[in-house]
N, C-alpha and C positions, 0 to 999 in steps of 0.2 A: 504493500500500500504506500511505505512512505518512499520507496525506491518510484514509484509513477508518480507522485506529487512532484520530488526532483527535476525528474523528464519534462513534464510540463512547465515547471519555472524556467528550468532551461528554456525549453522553447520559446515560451514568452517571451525570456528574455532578449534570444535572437531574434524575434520578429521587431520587437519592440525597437532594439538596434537597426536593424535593418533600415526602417522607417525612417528611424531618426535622419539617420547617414542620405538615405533620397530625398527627404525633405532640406536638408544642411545642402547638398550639393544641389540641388534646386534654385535654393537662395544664393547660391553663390554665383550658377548660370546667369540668373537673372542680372545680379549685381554689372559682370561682366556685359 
């Protein structure tokens, strides 16, 4: 049970980043 809680923060986590990083590089296109 708590070994798949783990997995899923993880993954959240990576989505979460992910987003981030194309939203940031987004603004940065733009800026340019």
């Amino acid at each position: 049970m708590e070994i798949v809680l783990m997995v899923l923060l993880v993954v959240a986590v990576i989505l979460f980043i992910m987003v981030v990083r194309m939203l940031v590089l987004d603004m940065t296109h733009n800026d340019n």
